[in-house]
C-alpha positions in Angstrom: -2.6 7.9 9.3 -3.6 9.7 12.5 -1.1 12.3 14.2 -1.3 13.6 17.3 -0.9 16.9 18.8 0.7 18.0 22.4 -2.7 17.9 23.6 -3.4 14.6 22.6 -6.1 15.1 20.7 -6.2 12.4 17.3 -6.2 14.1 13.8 -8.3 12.2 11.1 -6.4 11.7 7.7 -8.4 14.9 5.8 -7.4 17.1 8.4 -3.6 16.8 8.0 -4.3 18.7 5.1 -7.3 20.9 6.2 -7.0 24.3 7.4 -9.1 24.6 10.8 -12.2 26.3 10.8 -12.5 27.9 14.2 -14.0 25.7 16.7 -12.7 22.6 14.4 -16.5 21.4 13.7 -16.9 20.4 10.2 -18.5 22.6 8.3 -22.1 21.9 6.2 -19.9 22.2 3.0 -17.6 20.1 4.1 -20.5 17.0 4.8 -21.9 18.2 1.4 -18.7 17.5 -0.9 -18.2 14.0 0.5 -21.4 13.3 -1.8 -19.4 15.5 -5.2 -17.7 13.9 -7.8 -14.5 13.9 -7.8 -13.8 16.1 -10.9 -15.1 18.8 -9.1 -13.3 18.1 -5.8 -9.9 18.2 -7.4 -11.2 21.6 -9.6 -11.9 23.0 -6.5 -8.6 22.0 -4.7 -6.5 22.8 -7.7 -7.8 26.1 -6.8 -6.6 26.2 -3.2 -9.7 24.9 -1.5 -8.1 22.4 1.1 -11.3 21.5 2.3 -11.9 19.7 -1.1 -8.8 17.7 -1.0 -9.4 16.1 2.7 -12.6 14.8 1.5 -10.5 13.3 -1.5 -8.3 11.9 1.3 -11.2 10.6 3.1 -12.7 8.7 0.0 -9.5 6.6 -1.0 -7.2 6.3 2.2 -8.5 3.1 2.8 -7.8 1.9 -0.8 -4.1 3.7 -0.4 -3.3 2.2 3.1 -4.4 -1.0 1.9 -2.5 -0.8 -1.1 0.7 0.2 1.4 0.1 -2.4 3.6 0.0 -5.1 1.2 2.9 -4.0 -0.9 5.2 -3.3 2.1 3.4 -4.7 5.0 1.5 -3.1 7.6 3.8 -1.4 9.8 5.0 0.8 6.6 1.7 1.3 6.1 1.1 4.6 7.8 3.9 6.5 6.5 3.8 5.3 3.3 0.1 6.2 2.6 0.8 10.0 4.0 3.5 10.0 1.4 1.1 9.0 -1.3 -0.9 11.8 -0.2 1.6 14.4 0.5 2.7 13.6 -3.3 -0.6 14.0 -4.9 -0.9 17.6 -3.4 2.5 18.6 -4.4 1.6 17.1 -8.2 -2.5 18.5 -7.8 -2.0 21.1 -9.9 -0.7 19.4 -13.0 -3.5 16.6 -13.3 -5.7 16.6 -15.7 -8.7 14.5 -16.2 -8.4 12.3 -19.5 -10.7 10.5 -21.1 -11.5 7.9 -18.4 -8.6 8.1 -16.0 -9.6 9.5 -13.2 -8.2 11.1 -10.4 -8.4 7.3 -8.3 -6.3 5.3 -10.9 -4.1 8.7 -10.8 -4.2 8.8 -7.1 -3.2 4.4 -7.7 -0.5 5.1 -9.9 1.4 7.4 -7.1 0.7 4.8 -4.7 1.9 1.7 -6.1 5.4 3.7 -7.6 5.9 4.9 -3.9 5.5 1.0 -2.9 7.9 -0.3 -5.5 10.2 2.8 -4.9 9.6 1.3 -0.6 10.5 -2.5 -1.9 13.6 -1.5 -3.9 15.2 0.4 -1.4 14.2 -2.2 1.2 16.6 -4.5 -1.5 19.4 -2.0 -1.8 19.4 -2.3 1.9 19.6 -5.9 2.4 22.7 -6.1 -0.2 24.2 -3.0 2.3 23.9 -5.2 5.3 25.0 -8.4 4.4 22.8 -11.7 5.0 20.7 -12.0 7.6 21.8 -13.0 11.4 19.2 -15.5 11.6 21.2 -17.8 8.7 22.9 -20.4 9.9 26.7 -20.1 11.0 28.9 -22.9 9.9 31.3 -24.0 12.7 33.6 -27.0 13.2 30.8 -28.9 14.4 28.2 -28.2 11.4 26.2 -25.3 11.1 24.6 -23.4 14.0 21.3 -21.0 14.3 22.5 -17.5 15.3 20.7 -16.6 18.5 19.3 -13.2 17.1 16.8 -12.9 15.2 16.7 -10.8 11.5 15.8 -7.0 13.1 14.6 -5.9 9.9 11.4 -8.9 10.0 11.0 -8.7 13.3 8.7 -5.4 14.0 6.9 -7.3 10.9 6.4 -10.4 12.4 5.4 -8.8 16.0 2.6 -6.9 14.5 1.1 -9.7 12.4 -2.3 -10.5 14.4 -3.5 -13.1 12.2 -1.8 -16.2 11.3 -3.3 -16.6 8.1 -3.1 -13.2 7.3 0.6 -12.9 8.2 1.3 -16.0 6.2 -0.5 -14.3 2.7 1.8 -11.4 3.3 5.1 -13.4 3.6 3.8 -15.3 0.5 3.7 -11.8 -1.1 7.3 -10.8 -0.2 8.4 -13.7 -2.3 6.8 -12.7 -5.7 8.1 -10.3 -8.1 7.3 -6.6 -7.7 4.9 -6.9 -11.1 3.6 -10.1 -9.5 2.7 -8.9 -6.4 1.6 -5.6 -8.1 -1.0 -7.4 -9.8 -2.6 -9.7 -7.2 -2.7 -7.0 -4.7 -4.4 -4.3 -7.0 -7.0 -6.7 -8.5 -7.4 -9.7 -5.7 -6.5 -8.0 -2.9 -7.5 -4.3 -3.6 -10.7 -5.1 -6.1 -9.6 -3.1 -9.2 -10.8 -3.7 -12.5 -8.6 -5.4 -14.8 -9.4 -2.2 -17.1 -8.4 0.0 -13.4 -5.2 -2.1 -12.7 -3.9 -1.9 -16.4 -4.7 1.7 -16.8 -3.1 2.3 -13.4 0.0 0.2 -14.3 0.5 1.6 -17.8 0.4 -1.6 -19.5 -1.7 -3.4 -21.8 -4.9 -5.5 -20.7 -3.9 -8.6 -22.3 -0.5 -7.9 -20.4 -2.1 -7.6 -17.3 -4.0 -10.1 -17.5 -0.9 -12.8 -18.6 1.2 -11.4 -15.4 -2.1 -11.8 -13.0 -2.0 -15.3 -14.5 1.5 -16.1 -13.7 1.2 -14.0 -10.2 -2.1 -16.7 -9.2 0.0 -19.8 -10.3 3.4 -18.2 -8.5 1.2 -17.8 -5.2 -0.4 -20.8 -4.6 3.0 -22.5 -5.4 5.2 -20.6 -3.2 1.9 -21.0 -0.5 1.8 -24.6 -0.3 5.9 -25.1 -0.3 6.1 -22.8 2.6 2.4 -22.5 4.5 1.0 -26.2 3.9 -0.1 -26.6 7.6 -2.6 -23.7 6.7 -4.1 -25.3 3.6 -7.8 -26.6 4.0 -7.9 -30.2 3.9 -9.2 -31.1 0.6 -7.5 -28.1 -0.9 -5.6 -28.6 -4.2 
């Protein structure tokens, strides 16, 4: 999430929401609060310190863009994680710490609802625009392969740099949003089952059914459609 001014100059992610201190050097504050908790980072932002919520987009925009990239592949990525940021600090000021929820599994909750929110209207799109132009058209002589290819996957498929890598993500695409919800948070992203069901709103035992089914669902759809990329010996 890096913008750019006229002069060229790159913007890291806290300072799209950092108010410039003269020269632009960091101050000693600043280097201190990437060590405080995160209670008293969102205190002090709730309080109009925007300092304090940069560092709070330092610490998880990895985690977020991750979780972005993964949901709705990588060249959503970008804008989708600014939005999950740009949302927090519109909603900063009415969270509250509870219990053990923290402002992370907050900060996850807004994340994976913008994702789904992304894959839905992704959906609603498809149905808008028919089927896709790389199907097959049937003609008198059998059916043909369209000589354009699906512009919607395409800027997908261009900026996939790994084959492996781009193969797990297509896999992805053909789970369930609660399926894919679930292997990305806690296989993908690292989340506690207690992290991903307290982000997700569900039950544990719930979670951990739908991980279940998500695991089984992957490495099905994986070897019926990737099976050149399974290791040899590989069940």
């Amino acid at each position: 999430m890096h913008i750019r001014e006229a002069d060229n100059e790159t913007i890291s992610p806290s300072q799209v929401f950092v108010k410039e201190n003269g020269g632009g050097e960091q101050s000693a504050e600043a280097s201190t609060a990437q060590y405080v908790d995160d209670s008293v980072l969102v205190k002090a932002a709730q309080q109009g310190e925007g300092e304090a919520f940069g560092v709070l987009v330092d610490r998880y925009h990895r985690q977020i863009y991750g979780l972005a990239a993964r949901m709705c592949g990588q060249e959503a990525a970008d804008d989708l994680t600014q939005d999950v940021f740009l949302k927090a600090l519109d909603a900063l000021q009415r969270f509250q710490f509870h219990g053990e929820a923290g402002f992370r599994t907050w900060l996850y909750r807004i994340g994976v609802n913008t994702a789904i929110n992304e894959l839905r209207q992704r959906k609603r799109r498809r149905q808008m625009m028919g089927p896709s132009l790389d199907e097959p058209v049937l003609t008198d002589d059998g059916p043909m392969q369209r000589q354009l290819s699906d512009i919607t996957e395409e800027p997908y498929r261009l900026t996939a740099q790994n084959e492996l890598q781009q193969a797990v993500n297509e896999v992805l695409e053909m789970l369930t949003e609660k399926q894919r919800t679930a292997l990305v948070m806690i296989d993908l992203q690292g989340l506690t089952y207690e992290d991903a069901a307290e982000v997700l709103n569900c039950p544990l035992g719930t979670l951990k059914s739908r991980l279940v089914r998500a695991r089984e669902a992957f490495a099905e759809k994986f070897r019926e459609h990737e099976p050149q990329l399974i290791p040899d010996g590989a069940t």
